[in-house]
DRENPA-22042 format. One record per residue (C-alpha): residue number from 1; residue in three letters; x, y, z. Coordinates in pm, 1 decimal, padded with zeros to 6 digits. Layout:
[site NUM, "ALA", [X, Y, Z]],
...
// end
This chain:
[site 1, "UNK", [07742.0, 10053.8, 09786.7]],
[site 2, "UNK", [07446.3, 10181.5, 09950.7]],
[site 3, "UNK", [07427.5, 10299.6, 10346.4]],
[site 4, "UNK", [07165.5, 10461.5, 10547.9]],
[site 5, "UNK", [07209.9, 10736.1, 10712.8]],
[site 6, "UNK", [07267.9, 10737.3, 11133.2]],
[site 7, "UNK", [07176.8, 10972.9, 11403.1]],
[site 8, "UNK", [07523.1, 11065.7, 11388.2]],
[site 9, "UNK", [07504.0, 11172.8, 11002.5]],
[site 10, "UNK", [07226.1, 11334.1, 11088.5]],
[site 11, "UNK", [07380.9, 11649.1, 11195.2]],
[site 12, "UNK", [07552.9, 11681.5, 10882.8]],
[site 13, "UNK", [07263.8, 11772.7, 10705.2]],
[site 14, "UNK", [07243.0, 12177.9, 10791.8]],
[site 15, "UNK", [07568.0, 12179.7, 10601.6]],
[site 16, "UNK", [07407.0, 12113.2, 10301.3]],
[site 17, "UNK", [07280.5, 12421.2, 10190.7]],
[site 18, "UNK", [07606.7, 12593.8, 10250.2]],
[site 19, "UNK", [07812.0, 12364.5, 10016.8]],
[site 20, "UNK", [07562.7, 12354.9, 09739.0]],
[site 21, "UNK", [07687.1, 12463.1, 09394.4]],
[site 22, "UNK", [08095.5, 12485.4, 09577.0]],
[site 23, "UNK", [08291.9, 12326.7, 09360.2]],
[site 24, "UNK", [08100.8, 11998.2, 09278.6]],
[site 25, "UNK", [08251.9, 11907.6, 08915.4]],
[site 26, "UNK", [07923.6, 11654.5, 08893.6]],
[site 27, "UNK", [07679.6, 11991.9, 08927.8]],
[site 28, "UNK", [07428.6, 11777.9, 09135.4]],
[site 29, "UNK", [07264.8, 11991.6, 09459.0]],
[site 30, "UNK", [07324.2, 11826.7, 09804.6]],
[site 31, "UNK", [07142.6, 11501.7, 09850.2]],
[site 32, "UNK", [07165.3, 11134.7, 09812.6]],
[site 33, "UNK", [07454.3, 11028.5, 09575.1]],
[site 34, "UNK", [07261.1, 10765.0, 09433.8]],
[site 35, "UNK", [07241.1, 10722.4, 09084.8]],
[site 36, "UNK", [07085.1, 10467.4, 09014.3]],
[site 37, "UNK", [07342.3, 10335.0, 08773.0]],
[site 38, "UNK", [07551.5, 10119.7, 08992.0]],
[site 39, "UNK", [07857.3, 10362.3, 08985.2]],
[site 40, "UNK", [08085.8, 10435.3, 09276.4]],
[site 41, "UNK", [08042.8, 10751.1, 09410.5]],
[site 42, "UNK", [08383.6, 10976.9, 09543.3]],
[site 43, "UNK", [08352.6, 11217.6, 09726.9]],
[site 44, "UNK", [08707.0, 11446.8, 09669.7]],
[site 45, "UNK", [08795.4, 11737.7, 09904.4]],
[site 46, "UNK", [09123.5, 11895.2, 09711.8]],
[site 47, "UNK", [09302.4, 12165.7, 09910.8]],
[site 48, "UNK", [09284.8, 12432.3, 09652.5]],
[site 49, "UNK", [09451.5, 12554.7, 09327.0]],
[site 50, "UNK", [09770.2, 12724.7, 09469.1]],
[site 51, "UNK", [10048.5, 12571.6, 09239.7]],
[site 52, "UNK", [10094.9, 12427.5, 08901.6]],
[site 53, "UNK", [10124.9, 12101.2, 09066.1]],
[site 54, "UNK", [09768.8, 12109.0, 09235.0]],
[site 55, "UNK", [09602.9, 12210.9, 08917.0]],
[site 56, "UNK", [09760.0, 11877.2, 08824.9]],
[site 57, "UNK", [09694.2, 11661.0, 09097.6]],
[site 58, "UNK", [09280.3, 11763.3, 09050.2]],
[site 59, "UNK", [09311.5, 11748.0, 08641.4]],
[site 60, "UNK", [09479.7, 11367.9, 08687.7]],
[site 61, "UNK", [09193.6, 11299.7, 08944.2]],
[site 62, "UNK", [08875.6, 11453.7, 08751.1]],
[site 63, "UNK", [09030.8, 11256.4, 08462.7]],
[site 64, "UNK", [09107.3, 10920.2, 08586.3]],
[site 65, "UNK", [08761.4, 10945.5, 08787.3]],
[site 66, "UNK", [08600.7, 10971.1, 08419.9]],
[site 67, "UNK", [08794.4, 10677.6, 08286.4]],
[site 68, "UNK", [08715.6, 10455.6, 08545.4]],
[site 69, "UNK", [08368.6, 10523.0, 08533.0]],
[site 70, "UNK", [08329.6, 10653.1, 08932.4]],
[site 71, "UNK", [08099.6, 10942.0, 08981.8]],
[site 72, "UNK", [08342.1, 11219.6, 09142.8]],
[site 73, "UNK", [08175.1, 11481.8, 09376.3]],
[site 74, "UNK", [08479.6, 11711.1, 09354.5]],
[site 75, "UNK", [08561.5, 12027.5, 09633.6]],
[site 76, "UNK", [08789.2, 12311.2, 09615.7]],
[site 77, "UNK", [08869.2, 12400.1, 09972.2]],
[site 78, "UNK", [09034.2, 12724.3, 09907.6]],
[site 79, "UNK", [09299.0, 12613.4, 10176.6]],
[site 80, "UNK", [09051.3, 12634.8, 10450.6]],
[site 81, "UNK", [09058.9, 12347.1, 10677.9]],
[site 82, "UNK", [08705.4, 12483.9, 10799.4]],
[site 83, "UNK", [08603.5, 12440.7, 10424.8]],
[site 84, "UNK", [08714.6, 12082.3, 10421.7]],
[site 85, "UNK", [08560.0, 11964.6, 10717.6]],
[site 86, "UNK", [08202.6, 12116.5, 10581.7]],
[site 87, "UNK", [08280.0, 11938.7, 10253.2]],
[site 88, "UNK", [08307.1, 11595.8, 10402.5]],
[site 89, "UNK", [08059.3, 11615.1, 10638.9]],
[site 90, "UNK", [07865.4, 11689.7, 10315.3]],
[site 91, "UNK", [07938.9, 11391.8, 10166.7]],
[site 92, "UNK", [07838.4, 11206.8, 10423.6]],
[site 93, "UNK", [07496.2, 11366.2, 10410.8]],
[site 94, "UNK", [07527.6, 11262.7, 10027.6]],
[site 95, "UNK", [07632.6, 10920.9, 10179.7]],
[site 96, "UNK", [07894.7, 10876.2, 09898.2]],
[site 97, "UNK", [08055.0, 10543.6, 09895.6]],
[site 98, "UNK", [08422.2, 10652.4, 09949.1]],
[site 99, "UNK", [08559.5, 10990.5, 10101.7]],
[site 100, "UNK", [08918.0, 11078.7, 09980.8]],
[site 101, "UNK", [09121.7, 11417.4, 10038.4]],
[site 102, "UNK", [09423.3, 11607.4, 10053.8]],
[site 103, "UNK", [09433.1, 11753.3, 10389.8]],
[site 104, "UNK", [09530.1, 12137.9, 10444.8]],
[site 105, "UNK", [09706.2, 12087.4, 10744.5]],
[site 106, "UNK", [09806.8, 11745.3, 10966.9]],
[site 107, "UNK", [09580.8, 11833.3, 11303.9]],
[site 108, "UNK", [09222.1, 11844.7, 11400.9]],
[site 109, "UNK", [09075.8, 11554.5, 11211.1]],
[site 110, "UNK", [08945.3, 11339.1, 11436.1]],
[site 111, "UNK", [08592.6, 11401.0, 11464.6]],
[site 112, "UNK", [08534.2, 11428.9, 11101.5]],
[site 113, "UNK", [08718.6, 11107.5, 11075.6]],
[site 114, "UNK", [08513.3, 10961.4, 11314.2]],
[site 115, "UNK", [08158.1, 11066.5, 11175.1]],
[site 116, "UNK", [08274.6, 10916.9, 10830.9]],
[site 117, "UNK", [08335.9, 10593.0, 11024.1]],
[site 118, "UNK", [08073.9, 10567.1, 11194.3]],
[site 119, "UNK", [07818.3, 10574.0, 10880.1]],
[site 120, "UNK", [08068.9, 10326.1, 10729.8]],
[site 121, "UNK", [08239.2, 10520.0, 10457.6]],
[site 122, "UNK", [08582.9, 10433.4, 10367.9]],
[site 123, "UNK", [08814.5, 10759.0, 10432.7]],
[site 124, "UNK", [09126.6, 10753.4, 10156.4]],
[site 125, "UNK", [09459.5, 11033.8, 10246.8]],
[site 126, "UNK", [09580.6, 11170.1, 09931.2]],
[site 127, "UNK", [09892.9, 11349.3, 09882.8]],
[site 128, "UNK", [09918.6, 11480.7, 10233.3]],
[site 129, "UNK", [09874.3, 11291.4, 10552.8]],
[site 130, "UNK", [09750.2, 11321.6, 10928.5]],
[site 131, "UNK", [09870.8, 11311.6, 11279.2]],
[site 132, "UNK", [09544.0, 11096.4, 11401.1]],
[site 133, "UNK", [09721.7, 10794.6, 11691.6]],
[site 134, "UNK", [09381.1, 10620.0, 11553.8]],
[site 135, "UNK", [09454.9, 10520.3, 11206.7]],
[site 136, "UNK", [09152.4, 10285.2, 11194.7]],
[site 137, "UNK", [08994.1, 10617.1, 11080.9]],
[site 138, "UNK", [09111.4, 10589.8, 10725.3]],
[site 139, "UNK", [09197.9, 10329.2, 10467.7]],
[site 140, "UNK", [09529.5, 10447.0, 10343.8]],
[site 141, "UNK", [09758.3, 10737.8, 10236.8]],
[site 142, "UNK", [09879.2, 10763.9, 09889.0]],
[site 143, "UNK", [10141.1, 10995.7, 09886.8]],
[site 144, "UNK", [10506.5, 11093.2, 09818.2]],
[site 145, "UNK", [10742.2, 11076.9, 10125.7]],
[site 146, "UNK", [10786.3, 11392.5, 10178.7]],
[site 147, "UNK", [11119.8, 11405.4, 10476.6]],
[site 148, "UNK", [11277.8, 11194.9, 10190.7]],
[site 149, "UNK", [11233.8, 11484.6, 09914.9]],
[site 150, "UNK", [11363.9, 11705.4, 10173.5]],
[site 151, "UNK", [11678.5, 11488.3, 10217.4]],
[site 152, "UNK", [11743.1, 11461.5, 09839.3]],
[site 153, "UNK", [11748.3, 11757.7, 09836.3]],
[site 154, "UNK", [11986.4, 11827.4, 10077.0]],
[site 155, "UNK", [12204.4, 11545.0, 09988.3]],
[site 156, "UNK", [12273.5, 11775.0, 09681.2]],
[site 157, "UNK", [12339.7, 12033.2, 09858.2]],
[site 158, "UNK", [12616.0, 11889.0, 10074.2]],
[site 159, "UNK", [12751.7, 11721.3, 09749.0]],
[site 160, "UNK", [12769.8, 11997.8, 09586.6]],
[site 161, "UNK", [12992.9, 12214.5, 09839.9]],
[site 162, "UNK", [13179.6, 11891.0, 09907.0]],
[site 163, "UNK", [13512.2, 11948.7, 10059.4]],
[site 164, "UNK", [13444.9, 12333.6, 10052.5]],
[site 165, "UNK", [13468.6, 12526.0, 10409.0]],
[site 166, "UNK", [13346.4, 12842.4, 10335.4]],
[site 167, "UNK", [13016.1, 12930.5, 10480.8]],
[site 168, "UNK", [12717.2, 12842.2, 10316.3]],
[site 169, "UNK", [12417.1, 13067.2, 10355.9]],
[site 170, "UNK", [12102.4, 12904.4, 10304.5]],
[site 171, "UNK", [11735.3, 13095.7, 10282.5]],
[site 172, "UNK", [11426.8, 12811.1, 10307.1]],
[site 173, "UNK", [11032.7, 12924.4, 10138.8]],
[site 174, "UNK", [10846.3, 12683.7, 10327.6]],
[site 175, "UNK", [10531.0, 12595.5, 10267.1]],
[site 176, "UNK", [10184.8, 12618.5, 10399.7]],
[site 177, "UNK", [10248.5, 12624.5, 10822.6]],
[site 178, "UNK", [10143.2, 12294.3, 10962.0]],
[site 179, "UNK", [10078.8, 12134.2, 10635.0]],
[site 180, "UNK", [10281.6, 11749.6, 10634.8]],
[site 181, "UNK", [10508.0, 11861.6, 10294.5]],
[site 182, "UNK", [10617.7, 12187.6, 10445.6]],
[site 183, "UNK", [10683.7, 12010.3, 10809.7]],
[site 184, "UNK", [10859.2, 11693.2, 10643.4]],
[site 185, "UNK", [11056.4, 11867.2, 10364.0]],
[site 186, "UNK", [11170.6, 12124.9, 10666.5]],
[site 187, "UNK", [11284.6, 11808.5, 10852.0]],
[site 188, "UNK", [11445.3, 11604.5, 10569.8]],
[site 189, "UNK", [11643.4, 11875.7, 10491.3]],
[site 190, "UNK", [11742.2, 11983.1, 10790.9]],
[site 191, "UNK", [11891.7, 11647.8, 10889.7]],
[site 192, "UNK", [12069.3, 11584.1, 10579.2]],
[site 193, "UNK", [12274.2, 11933.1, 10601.8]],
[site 194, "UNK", [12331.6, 11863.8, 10959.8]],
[site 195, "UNK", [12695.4, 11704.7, 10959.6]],
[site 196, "UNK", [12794.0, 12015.5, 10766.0]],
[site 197, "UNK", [12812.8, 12324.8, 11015.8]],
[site 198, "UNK", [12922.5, 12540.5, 10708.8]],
[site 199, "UNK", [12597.5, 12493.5, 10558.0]],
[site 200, "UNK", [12350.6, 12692.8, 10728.5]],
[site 201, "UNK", [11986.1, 12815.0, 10707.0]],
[site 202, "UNK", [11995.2, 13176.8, 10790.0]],
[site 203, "UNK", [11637.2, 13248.3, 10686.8]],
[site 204, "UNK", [11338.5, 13043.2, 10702.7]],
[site 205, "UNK", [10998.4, 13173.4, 10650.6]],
[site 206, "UNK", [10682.3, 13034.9, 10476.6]],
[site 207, "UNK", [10553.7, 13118.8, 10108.9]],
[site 208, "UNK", [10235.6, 12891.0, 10137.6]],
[site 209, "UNK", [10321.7, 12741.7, 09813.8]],
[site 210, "UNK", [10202.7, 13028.9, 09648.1]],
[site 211, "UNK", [10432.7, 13171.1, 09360.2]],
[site 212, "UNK", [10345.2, 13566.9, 09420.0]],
[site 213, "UNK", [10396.8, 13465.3, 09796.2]],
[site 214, "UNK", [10781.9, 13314.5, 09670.3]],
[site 215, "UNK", [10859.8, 13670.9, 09553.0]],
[site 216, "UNK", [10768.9, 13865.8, 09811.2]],
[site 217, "UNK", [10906.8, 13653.8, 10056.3]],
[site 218, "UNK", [11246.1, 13636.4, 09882.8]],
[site 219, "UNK", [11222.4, 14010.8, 09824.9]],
[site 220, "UNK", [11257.2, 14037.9, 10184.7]],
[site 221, "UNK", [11517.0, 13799.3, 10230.4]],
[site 222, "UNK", [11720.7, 13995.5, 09973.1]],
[site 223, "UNK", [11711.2, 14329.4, 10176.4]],
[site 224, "UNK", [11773.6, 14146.8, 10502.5]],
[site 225, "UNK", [12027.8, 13913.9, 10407.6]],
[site 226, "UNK", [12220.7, 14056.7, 10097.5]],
[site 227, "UNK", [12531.3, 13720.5, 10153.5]],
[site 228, "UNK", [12266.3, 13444.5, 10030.0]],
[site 229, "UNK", [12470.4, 13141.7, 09848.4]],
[site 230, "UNK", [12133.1, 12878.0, 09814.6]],
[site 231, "UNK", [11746.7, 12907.2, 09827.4]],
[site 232, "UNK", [11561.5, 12559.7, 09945.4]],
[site 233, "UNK", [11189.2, 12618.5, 09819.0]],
[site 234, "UNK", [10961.8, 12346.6, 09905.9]],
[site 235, "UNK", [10767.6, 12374.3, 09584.1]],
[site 236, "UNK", [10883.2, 12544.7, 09212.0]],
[site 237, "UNK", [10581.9, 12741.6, 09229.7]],
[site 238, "UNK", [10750.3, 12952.9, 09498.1]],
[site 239, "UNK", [11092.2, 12883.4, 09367.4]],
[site 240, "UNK", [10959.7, 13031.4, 09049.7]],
[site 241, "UNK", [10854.7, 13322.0, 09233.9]],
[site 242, "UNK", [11190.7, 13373.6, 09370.7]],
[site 243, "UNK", [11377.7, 13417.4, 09068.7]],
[site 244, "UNK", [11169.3, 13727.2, 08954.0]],
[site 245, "UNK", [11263.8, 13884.7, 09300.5]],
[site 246, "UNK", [11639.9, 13781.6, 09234.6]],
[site 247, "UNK", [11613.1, 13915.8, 08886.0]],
[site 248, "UNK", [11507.5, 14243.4, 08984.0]],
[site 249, "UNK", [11803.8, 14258.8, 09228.6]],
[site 250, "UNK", [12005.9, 14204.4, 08958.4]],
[site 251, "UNK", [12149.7, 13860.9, 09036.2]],
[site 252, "UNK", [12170.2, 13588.3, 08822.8]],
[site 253, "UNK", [11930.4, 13282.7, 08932.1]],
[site 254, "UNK", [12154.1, 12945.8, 08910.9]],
[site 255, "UNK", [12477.2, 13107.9, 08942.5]],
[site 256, "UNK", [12450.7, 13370.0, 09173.8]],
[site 257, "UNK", [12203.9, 13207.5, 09418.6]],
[site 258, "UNK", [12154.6, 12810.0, 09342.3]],
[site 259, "UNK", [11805.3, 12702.1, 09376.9]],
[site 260, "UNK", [11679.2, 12388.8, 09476.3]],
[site 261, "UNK", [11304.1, 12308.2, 09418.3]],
[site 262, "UNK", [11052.8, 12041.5, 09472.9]],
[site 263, "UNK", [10783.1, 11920.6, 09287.7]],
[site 264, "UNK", [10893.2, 11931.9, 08868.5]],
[site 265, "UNK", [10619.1, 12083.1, 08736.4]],
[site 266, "UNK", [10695.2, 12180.3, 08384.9]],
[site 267, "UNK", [10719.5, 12554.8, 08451.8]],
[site 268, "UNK", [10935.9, 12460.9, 08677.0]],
[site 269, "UNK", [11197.4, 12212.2, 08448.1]],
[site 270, "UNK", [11161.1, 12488.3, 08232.3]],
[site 271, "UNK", [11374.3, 12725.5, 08447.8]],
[site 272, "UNK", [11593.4, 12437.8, 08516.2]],
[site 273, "UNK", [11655.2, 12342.0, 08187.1]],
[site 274, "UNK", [11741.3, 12711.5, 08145.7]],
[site 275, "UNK", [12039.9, 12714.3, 08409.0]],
[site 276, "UNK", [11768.1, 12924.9, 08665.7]],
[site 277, "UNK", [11720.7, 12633.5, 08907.0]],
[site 278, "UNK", [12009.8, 12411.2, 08976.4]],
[site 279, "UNK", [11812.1, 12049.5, 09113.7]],
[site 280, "UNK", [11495.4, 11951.9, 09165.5]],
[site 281, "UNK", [11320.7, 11693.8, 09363.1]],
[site 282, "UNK", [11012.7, 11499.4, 09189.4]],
[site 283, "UNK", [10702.1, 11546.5, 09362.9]],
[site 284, "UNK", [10475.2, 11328.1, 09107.5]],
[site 285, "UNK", [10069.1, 11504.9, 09138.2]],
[site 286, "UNK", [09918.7, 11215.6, 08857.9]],
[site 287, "UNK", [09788.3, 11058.2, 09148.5]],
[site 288, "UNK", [09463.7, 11011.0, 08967.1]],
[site 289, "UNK", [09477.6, 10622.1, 08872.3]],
[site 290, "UNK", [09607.0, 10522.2, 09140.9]],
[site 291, "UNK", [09342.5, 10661.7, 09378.4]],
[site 292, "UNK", [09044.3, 10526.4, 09167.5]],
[site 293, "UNK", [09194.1, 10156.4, 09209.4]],
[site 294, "UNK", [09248.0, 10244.3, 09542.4]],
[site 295, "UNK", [08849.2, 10359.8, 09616.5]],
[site 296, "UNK", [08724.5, 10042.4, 09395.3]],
[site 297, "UNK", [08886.0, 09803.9, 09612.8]],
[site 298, "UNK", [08766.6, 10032.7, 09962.0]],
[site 299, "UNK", [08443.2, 10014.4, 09831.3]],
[site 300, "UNK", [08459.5, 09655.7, 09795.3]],
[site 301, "UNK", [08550.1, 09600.9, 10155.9]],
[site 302, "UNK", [08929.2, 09499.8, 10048.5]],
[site 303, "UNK", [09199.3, 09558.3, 10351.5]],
[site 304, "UNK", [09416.8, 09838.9, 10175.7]],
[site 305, "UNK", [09803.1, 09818.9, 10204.2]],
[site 306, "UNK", [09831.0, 10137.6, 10519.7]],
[site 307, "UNK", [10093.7, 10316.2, 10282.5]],
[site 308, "UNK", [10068.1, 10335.0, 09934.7]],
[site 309, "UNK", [10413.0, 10528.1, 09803.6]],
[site 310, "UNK", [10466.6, 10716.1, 09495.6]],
[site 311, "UNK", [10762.5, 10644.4, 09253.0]],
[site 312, "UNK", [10976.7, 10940.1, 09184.3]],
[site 313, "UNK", [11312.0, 11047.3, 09122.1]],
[site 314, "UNK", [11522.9, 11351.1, 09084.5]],
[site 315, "UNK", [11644.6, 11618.5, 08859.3]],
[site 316, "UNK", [11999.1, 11808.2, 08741.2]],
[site 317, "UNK", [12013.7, 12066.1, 08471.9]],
[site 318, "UNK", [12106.8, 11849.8, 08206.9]],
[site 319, "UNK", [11855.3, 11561.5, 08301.8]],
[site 320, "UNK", [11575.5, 11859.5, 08266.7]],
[site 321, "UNK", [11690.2, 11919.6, 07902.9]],
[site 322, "UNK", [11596.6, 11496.0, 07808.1]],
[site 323, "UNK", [11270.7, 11495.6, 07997.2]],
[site 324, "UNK", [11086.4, 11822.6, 07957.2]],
[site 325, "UNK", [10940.8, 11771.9, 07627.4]],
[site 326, "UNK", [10811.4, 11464.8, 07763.1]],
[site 327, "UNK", [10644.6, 11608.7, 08025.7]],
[site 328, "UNK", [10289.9, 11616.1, 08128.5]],
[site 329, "UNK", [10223.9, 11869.4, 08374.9]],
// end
């Protein structure tokens, strides 16, 4: 779909330079995105490449962009908001047809939003959402629910010390501050534990998702608080990272300290399957097909459903065992 550009895109354009040659998988320098072949042009702003499960999430978009034939502008943020903002006031300077990201944290989008709407490009939420009161500024969010993880989570928990008195001393990874996982995964859990005063977090502090960040974080939580029963991690990645810190303290991961995880990346079933993680919550990243329908039918002026929800489900020890060869990330 073709658009010309407005006196608001205008201002856009000294961005260009900046962004050229940052993590555009097409290679093309800043500029029109037409190609003269009729394809849909994406513009994709990812957050970065801090966990297994975002190298998925971009592999099962750059994929399923391929297979359905739409010409992806693809950029790596690096966890900057600042960097994401540039990057889609880029593309609309490139005046793609359809704008789609994963946003680092849930505030400030607004004016972005706004210029993106006002040249008439279609805005698409992926993975994580926003706290805009005007949703008119995007199409949809495709996404997991993440306070639901969080509760599943926790619902295991309190099943699993069921009838038990004893106090339960709980240490929480969070992840990146102010993202919408870390905030709704805090939240779910939090209110699914809270009938149960013997269950209690005693620690809380964010690993940004990061798996080096899980270890150091959890090598401090092991000096400071040496009576810890359960770790909540809101991603393996930093679960992961934990264990290698509990390791070296010479406690056994799974018995010692039960670990629950989200996300079921296969490093993570792996330690799972291997007694090292107790349950985890699916977090699904193929998001890739599911987005490209999604921008076809924005591009086509279609009224999108304004929640688009990802099937997933959950994982014990055993369960981990059945499904990890089959797994695909």
């Amino acid at each position: 779909m073709r658009r010309n550009l407005t006196a608001a895109v205008l201002t856009g354009v000294l961005a260009v330079t900046a962004l050229a040659g940052c993590g555009d998988s097409g290679g093309d320098d800043a500029g029109s995105s037409d190609n003269g072949d009729g394809k849909i042009t994406l513009g994709f702003s990812q957050v970065g490449a801090e966990s297994g499960w975002r190298t998925a999430n971009t592999k099962s978009i750059q994929e399923s962009a391929t297979a359905a034939g739409i010409d992806l502008k693809f950029f790596d943020a690096q966890g900057k908001q600042e960097n994401q903002i540039t990057a889609i006031r880029n593309f609309i300077t490139q005046k793609v047809d359809v704008i789609a990201f994963s946003p680092v944290v849930t505030s400030g989008w607004d004016p972005v939003l706004k210029e993106a709407k006002d040249a008439g490009i279609p805005v698409i939420l992926t993975d994580r959402a926003v706290d805009s009161t005007d949703t008119s500024l995007y199409q949809t969010f495709i996404g997991s629910d993440f306070v639901e993880e969080g509760k599943k989570a926790g619902d295991w928990l309190v099943k699993e010390y069921e009838g038990k008195t004893d106090p339960v001393n709980v240490v929480e990874l969070q992840g990146t501050t102010g993202s919408a996982p870390a905030i709704d995964r805090q939240k779910g859990f939090a209110d699914a534990i809270a009938a149960n005063p013997n269950i209690k977090i005693v620690k809380s502090q964010t690993g940004d998702f990061k798996r080096a960040d899980g270890k150091t974080v959890m090598e401090q939580f092991l000096q400071s608080t040496p009576d810890i029963d359960v770790l909540y991690a809101h991603n393996d990645d930093m679960g992961l990272g934990a264990i290698e810190a509990i390791e070296a303290a010479g406690k056994v991961p799974g018995k010692d300290i039960k670990i629950i995880t989200v996300d079921a990346v296969k490093d993570g079933m792996t330690a799972l399957a291997a007694g090292k993680i107790n349950f985890i919550v699916e977090c699904s990243p193929l998001l890739g097909p599911q987005l490209m329908e999604l921008a076809k039918k924005a591009d086509a002026g279609e009224t999108l459903e304004k929640r688009v929800l990802t099937v997933e489900t959950t994982f014990t020890q055993e369960q981990a065992k059945t499904e990890l060869p089959n797994r695909k990330y």
